[in-house]
VMD Tcl script that builds the backbone (N, CA, C; Angstrom):
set m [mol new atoms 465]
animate dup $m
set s [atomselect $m all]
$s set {name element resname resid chain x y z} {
  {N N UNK 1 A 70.065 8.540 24.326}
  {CA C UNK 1 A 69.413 8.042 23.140}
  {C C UNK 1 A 68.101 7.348 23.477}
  {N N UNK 2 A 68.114 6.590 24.674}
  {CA C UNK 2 A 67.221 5.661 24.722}
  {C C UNK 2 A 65.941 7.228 25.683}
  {N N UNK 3 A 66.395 7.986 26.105}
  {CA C UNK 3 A 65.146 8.633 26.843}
  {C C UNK 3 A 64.713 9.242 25.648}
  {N N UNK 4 A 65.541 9.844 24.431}
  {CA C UNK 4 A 64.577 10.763 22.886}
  {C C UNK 4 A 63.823 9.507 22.342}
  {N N UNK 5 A 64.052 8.287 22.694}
  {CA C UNK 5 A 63.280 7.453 21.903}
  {C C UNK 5 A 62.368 7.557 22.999}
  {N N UNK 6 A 61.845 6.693 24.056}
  {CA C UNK 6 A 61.307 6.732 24.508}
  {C C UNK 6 A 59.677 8.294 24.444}
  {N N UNK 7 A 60.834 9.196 24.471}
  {CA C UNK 7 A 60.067 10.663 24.076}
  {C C UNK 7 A 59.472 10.548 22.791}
  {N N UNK 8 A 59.879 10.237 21.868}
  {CA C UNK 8 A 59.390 10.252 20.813}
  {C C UNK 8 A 58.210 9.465 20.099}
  {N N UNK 9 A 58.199 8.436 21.323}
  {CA C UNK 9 A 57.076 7.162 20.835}
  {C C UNK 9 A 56.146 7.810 21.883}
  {N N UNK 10 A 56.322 8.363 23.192}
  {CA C UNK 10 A 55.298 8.959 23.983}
  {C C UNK 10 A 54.680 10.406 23.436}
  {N N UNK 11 A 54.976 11.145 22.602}
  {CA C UNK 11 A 54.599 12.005 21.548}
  {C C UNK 11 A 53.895 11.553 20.762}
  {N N UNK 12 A 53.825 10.428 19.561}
  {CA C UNK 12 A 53.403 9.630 19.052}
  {C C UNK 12 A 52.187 9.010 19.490}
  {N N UNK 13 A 52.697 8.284 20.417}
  {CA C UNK 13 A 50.959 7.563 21.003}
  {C C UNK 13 A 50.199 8.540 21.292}
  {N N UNK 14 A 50.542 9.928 22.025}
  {CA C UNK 14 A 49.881 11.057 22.565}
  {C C UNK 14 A 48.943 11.655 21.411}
  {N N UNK 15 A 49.881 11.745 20.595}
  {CA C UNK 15 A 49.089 11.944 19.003}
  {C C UNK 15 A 48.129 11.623 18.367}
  {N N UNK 16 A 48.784 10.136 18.222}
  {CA C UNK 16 A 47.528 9.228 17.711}
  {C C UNK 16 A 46.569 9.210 18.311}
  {N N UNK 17 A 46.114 8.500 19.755}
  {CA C UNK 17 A 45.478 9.210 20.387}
  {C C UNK 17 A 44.557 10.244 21.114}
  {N N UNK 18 A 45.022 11.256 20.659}
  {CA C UNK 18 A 44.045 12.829 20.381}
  {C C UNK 18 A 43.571 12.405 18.849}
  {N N UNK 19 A 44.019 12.535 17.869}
  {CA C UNK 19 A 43.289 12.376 16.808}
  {C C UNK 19 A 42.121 10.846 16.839}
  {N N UNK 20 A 42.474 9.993 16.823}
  {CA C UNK 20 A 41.286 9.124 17.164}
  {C C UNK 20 A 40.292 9.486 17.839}
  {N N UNK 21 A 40.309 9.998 19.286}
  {CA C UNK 21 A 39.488 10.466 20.218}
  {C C UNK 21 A 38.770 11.660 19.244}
  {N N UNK 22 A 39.617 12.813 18.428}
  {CA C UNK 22 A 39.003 13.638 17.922}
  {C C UNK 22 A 38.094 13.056 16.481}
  {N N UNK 23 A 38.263 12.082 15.687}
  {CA C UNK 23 A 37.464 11.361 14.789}
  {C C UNK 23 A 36.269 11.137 15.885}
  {N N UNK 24 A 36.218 10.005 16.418}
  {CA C UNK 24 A 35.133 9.685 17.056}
  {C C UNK 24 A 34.142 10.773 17.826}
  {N N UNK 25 A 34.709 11.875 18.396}
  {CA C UNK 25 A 33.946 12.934 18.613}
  {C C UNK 25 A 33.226 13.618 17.629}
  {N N UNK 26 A 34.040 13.684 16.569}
  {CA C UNK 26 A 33.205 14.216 15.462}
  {C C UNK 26 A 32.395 13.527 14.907}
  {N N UNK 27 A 31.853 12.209 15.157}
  {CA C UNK 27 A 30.693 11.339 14.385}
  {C C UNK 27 A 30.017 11.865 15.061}
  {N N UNK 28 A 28.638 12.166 14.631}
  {CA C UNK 28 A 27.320 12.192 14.553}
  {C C UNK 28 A 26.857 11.708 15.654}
  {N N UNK 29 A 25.730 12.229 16.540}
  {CA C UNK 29 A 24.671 11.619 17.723}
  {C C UNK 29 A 23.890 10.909 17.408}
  {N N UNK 30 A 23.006 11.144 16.360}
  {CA C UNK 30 A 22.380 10.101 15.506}
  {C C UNK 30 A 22.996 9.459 14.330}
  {N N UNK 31 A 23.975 8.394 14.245}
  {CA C UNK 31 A 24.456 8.478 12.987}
  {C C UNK 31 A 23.494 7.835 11.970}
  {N N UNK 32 A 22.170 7.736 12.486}
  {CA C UNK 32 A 21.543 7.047 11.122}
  {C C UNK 32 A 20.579 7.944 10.334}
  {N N UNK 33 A 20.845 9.433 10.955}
  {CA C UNK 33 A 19.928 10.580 10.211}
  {C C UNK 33 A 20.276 10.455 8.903}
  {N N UNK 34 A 19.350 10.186 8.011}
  {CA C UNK 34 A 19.555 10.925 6.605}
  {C C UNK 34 A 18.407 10.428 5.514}
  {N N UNK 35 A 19.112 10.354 4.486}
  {CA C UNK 35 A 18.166 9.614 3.490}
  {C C UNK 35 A 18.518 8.121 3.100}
  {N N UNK 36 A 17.368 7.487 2.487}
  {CA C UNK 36 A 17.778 6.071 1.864}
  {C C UNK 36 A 16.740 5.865 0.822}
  {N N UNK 37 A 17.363 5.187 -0.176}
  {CA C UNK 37 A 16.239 5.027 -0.815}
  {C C UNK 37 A 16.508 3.551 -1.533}
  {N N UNK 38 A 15.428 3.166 -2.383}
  {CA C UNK 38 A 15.107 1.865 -2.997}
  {C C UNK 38 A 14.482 1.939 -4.217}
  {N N UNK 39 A 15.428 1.384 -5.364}
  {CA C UNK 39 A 14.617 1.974 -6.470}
  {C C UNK 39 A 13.890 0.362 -7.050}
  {N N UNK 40 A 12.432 0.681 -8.224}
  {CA C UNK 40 A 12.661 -0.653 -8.255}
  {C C UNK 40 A 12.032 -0.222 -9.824}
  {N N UNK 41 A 12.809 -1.142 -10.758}
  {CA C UNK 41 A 12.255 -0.462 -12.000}
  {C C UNK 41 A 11.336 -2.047 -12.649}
  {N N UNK 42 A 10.500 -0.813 -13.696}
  {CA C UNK 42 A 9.187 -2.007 -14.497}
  {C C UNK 42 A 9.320 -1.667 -15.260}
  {N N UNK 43 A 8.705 -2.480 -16.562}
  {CA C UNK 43 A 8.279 -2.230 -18.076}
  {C C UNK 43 A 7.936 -0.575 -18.201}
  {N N UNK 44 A 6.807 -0.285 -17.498}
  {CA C UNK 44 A 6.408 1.372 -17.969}
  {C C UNK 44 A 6.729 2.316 -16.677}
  {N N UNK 45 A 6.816 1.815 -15.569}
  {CA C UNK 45 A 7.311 3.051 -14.915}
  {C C UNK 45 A 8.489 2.258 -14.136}
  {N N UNK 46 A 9.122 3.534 -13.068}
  {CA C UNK 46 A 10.005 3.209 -11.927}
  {C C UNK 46 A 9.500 3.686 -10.644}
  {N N UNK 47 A 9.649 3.190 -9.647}
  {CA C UNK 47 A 9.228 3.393 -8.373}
  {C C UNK 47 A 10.226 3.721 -7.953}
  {N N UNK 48 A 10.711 4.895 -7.448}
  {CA C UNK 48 A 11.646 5.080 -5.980}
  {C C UNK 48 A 11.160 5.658 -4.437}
  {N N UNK 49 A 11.204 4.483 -3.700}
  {CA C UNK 49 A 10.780 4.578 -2.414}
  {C C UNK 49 A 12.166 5.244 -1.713}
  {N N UNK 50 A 11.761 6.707 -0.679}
  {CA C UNK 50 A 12.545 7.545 -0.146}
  {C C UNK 50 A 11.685 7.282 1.208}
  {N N UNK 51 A 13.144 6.570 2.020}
  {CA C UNK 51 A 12.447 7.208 3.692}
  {C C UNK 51 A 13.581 8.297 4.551}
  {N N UNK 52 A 13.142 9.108 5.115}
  {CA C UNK 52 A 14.202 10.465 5.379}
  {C C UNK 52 A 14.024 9.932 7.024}
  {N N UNK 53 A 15.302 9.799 7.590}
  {CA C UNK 53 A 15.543 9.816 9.179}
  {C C UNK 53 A 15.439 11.037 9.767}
  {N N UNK 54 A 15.069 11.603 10.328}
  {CA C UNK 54 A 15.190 13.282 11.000}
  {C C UNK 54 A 15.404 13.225 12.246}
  {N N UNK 55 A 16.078 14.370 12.852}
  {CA C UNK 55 A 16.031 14.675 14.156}
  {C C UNK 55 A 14.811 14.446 14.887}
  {N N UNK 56 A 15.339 14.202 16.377}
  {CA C UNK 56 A 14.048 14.107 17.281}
  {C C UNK 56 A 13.229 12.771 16.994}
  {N N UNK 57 A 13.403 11.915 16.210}
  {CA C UNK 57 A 12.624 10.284 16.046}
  {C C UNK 57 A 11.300 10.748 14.553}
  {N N UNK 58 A 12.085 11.776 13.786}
  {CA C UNK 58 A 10.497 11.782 13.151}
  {C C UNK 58 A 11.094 11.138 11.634}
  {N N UNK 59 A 10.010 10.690 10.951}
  {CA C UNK 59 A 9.813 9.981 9.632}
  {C C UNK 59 A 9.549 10.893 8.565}
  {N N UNK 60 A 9.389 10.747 7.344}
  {CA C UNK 60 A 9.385 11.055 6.184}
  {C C UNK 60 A 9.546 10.098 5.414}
  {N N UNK 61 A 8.482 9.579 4.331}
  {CA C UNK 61 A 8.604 8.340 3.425}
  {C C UNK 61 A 8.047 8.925 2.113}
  {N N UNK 62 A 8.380 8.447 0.830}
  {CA C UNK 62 A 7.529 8.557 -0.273}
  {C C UNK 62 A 7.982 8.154 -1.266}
  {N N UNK 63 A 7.048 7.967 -2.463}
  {CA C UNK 63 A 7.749 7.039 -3.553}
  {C C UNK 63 A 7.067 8.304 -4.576}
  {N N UNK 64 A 8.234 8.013 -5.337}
  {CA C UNK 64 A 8.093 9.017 -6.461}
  {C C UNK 64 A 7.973 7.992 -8.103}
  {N N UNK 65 A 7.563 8.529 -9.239}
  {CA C UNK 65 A 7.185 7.759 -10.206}
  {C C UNK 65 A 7.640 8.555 -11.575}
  {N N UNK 66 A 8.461 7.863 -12.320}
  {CA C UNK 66 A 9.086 7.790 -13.500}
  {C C UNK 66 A 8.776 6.715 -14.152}
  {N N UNK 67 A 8.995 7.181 -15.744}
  {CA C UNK 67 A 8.638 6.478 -17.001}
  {C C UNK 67 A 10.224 5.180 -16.829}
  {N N UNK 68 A 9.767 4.641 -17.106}
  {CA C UNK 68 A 11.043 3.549 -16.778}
  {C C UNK 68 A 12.104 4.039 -18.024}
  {N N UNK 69 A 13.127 3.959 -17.348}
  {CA C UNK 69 A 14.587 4.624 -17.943}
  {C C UNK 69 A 14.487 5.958 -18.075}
  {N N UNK 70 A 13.623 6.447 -17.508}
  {CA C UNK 70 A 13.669 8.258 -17.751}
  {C C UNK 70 A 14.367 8.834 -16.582}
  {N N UNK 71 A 14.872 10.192 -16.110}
  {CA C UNK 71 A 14.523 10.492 -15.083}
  {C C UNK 71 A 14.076 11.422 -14.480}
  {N N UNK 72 A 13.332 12.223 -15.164}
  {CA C UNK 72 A 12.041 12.929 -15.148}
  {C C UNK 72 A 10.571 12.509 -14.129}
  {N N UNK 73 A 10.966 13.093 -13.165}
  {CA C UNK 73 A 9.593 12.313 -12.085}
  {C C UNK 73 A 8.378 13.083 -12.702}
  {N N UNK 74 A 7.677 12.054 -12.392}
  {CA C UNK 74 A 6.233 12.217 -13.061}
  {C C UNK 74 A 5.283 12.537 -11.546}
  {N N UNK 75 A 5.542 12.189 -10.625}
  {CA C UNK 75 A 4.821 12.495 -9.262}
  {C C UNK 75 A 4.763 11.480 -8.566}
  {N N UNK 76 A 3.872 11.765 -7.521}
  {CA C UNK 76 A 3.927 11.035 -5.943}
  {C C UNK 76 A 3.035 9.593 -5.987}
  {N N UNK 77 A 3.342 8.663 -5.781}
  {CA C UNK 77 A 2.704 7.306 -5.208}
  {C C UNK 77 A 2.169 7.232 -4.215}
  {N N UNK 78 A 2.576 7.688 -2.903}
  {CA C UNK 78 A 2.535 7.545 -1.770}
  {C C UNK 78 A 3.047 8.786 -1.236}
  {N N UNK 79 A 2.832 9.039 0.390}
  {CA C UNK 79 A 3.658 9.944 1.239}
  {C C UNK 79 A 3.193 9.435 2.381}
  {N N UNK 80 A 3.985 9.708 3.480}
  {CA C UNK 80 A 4.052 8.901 4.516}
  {C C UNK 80 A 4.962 10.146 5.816}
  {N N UNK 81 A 4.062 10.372 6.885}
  {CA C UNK 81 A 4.837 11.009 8.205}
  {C C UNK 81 A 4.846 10.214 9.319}
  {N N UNK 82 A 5.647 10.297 10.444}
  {CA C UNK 82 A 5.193 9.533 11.468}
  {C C UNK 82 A 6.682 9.491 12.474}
  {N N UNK 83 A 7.192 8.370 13.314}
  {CA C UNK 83 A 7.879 8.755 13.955}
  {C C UNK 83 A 9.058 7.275 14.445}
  {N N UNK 84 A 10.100 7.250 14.455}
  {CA C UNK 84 A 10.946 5.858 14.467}
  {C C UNK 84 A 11.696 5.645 15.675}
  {N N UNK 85 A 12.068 4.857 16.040}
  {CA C UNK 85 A 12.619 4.177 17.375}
  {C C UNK 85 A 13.864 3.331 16.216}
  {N N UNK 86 A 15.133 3.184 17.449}
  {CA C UNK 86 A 16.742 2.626 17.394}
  {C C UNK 86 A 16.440 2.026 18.081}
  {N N UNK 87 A 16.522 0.792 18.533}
  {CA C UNK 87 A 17.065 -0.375 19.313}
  {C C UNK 87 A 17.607 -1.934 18.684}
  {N N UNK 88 A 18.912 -1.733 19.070}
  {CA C UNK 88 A 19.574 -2.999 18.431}
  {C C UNK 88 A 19.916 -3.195 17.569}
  {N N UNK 89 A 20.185 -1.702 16.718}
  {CA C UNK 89 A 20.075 -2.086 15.350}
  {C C UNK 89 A 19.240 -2.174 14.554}
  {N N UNK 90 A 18.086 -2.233 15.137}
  {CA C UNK 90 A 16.668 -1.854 14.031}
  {C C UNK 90 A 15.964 -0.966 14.430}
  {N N UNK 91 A 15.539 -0.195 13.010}
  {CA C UNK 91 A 14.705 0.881 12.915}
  {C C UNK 91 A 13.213 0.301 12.797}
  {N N UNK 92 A 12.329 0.971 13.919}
  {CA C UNK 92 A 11.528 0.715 13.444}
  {C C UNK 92 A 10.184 2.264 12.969}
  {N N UNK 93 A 9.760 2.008 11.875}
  {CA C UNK 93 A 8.809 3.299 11.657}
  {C C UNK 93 A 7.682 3.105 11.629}
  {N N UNK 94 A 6.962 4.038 12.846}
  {CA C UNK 94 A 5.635 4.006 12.569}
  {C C UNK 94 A 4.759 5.223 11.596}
  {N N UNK 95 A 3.758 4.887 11.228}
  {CA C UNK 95 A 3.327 5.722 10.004}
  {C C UNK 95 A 2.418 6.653 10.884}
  {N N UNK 96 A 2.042 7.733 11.006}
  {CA C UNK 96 A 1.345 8.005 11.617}
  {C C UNK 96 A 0.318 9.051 10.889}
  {N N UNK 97 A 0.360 9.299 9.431}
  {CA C UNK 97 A -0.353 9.404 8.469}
  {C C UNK 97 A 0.245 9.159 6.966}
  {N N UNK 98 A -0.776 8.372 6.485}
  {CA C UNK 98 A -0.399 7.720 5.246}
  {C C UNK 98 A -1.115 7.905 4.021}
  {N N UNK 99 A -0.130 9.113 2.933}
  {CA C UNK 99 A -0.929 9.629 2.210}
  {C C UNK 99 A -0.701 8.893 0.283}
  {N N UNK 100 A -2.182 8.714 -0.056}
  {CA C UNK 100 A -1.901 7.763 -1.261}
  {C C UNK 100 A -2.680 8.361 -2.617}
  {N N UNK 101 A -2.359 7.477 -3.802}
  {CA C UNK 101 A -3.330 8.423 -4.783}
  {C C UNK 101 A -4.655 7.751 -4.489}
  {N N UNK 102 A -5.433 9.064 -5.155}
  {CA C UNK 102 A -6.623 8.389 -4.472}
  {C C UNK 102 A -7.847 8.222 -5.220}
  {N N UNK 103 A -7.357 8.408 -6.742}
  {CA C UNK 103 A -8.466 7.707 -7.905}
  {C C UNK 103 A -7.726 6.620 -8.790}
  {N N UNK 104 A -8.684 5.627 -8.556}
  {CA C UNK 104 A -8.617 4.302 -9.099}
  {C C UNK 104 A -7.950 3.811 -10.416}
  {N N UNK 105 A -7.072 3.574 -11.065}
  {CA C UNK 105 A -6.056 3.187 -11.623}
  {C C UNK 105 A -5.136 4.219 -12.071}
  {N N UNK 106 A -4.857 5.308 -11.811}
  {CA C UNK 106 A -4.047 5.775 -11.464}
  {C C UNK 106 A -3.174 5.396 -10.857}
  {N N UNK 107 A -1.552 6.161 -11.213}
  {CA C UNK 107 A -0.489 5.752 -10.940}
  {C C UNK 107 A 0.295 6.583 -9.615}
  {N N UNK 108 A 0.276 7.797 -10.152}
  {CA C UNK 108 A 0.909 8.789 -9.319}
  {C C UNK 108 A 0.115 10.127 -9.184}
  {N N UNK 109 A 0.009 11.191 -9.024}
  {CA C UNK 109 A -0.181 12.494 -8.890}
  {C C UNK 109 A 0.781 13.401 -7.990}
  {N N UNK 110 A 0.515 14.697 -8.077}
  {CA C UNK 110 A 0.696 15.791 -7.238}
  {C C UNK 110 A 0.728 15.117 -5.891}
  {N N UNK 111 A 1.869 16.009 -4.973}
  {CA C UNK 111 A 1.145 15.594 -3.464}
  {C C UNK 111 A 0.290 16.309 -2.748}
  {N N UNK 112 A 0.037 17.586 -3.298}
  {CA C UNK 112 A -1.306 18.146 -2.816}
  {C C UNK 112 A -1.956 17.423 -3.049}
  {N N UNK 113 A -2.686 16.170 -4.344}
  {CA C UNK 113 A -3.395 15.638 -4.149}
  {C C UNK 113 A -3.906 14.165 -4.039}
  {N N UNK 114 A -2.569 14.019 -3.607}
  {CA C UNK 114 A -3.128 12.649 -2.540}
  {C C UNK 114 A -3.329 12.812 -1.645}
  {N N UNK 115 A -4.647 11.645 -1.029}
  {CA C UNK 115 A -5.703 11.474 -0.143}
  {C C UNK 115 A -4.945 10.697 1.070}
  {N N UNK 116 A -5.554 11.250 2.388}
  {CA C UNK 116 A -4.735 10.687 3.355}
  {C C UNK 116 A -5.747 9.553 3.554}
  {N N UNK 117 A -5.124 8.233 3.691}
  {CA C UNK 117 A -6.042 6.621 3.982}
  {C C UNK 117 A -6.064 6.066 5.240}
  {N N UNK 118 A -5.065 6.278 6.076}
  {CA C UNK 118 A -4.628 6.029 6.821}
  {C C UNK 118 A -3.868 6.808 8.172}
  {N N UNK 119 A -4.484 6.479 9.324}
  {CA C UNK 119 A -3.584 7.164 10.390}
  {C C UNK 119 A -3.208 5.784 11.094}
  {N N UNK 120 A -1.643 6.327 12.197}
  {CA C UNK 120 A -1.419 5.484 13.240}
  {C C UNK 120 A -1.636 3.977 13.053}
  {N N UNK 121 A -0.858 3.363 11.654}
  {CA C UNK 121 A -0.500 2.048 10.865}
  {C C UNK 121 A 0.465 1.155 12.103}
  {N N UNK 122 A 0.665 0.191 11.271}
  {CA C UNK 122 A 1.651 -0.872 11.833}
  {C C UNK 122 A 2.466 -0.177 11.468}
  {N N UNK 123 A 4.059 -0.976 12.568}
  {CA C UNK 123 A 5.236 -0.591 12.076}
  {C C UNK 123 A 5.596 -1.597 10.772}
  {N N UNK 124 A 6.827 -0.920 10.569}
  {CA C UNK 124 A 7.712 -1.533 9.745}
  {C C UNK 124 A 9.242 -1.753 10.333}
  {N N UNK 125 A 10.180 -2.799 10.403}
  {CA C UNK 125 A 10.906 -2.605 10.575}
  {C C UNK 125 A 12.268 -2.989 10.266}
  {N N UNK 126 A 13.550 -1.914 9.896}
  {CA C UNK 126 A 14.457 -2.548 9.350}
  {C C UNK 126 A 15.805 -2.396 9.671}
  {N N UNK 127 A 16.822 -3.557 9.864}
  {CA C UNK 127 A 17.727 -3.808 10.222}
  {C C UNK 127 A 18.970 -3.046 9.332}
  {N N UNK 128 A 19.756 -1.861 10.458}
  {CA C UNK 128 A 20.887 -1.493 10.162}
  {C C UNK 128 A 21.990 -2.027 9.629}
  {N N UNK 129 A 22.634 -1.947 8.009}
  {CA C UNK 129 A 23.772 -2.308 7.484}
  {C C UNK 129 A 24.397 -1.915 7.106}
  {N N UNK 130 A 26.249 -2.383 7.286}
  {CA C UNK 130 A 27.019 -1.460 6.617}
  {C C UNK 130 A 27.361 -0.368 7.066}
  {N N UNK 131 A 27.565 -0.348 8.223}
  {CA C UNK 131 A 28.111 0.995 8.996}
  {C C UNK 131 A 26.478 1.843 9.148}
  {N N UNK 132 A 25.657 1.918 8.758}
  {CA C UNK 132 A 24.339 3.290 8.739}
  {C C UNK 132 A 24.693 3.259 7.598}
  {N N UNK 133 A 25.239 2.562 6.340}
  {CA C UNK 133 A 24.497 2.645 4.830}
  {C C UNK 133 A 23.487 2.119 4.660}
  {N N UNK 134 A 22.641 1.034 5.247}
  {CA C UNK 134 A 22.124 0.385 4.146}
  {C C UNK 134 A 21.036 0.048 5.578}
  {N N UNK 135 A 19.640 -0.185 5.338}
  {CA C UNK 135 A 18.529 -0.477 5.659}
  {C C UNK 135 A 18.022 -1.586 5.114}
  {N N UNK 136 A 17.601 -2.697 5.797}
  {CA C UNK 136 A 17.197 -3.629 5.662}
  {C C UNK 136 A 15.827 -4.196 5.982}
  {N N UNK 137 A 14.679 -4.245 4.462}
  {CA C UNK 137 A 13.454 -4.736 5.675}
  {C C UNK 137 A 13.626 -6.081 5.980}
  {N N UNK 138 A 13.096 -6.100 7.327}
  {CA C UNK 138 A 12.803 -7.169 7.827}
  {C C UNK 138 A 11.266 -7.510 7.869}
  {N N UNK 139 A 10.936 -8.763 7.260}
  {CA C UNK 139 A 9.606 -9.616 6.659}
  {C C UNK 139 A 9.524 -9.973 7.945}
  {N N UNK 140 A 7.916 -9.346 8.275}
  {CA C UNK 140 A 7.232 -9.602 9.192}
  {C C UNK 140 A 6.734 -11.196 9.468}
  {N N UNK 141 A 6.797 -11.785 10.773}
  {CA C UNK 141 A 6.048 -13.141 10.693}
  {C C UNK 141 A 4.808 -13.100 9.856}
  {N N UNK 142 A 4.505 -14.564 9.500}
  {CA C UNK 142 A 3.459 -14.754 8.695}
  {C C UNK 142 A 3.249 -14.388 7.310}
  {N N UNK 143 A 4.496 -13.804 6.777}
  {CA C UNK 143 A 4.806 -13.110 5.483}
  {C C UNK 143 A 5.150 -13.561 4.819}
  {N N UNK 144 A 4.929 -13.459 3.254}
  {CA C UNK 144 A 5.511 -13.952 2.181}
  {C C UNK 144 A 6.137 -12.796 1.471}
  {N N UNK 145 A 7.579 -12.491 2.052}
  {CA C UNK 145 A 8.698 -11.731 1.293}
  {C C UNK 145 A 9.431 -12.417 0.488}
  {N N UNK 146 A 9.073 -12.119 -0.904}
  {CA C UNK 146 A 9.720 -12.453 -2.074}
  {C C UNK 146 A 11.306 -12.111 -2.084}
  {N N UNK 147 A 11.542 -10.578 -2.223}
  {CA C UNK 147 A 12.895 -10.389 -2.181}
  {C C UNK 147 A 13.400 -9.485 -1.504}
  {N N UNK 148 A 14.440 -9.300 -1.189}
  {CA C UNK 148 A 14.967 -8.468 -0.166}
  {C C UNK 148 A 14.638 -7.017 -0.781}
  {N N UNK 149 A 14.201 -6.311 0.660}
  {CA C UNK 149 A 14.325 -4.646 0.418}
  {C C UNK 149 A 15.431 -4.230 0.865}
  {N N UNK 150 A 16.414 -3.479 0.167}
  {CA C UNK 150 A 17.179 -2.786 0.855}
  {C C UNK 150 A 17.241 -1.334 0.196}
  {N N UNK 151 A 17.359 -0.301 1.224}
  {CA C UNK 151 A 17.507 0.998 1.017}
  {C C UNK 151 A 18.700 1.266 1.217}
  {N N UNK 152 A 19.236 2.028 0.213}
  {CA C UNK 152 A 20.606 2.482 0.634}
  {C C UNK 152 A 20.822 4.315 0.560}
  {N N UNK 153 A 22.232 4.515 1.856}
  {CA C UNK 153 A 21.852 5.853 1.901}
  {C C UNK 153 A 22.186 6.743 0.446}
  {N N UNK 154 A 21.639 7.802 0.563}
  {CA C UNK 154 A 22.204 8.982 -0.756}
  {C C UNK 154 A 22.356 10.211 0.223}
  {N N UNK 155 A 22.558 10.183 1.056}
  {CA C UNK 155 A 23.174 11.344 1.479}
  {C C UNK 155 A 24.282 11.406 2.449}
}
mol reanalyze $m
mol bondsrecalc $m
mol representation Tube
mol addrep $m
């Protein structure tokens, strides 16, 4: 009796075991590839800022523009390429072209036609939360950050 028990709990742990080992194999090499975004709504429009993680360290950013409570995008704010670094838990992204609208009170347009303003910017950088849900900026010294950014994933 006592060696089928014995057998039976060494089956068991053996089990458990392989399956754990097999979960953890199956997570992701990068687990922070994907999307996140941040919405932030106003009186006449909405802003949603999208930054995309990609293979290989590269960036993808952009904010898209809606009539507030609609959700019908009206077009591009911004666009943004460039390339990000992991350490410690924070992401950091550098911009390495930064594309914006580019006549004067204007809101949004096409992204064919926004104007590139900027190459090879400061970083930005933001602290991993929540397992790889949630992105956190972190307010640069010397800054006056009003309220927290956080991006959270959608994919």
């Amino acid at each position: 009796m006592r060696i089928q028990l014995v057998a039976i709990l060494l089956i068991g742990s053996f089990v458990f075991f392989a399956c754990n080992e097999q979960k953890e194999g199956m997570l992701p090499s990068q687990p922070e590839l994907g999307k996140y975004q941040m919405e932030l709504k106003g009186n006449t429009f909405d802003l949603t800022h999208t930054i995309e993680l990609k293979p290989s360290g590269n960036v993808l950013g952009w904010g898209i523009i809606k009539n507030a409570g609609d959700s019908k995008d009206l077009g591009y704010n911004y666009y943004f390429s460039g390339i990000y670094t992991l350490e410690d838990g924070v992401v950091s992204i550098f911009q390495e072209s930064y594309f914006q609208v580019g006549e004067a009170g204007k809101q949004y347009d096409s992204k064919e036609m926004l104007v590139l303003v900027q190459t090879r910017s400061a970083s930005s950088d933001y602290s991993i939360k929540s397992n790889f849900t949630e992105l956190h900026f972190i307010c640069p010294p010397n800054s006056i950050c009003l309220e927290d950014r956080i991006f959270k994933r959608v994919d």
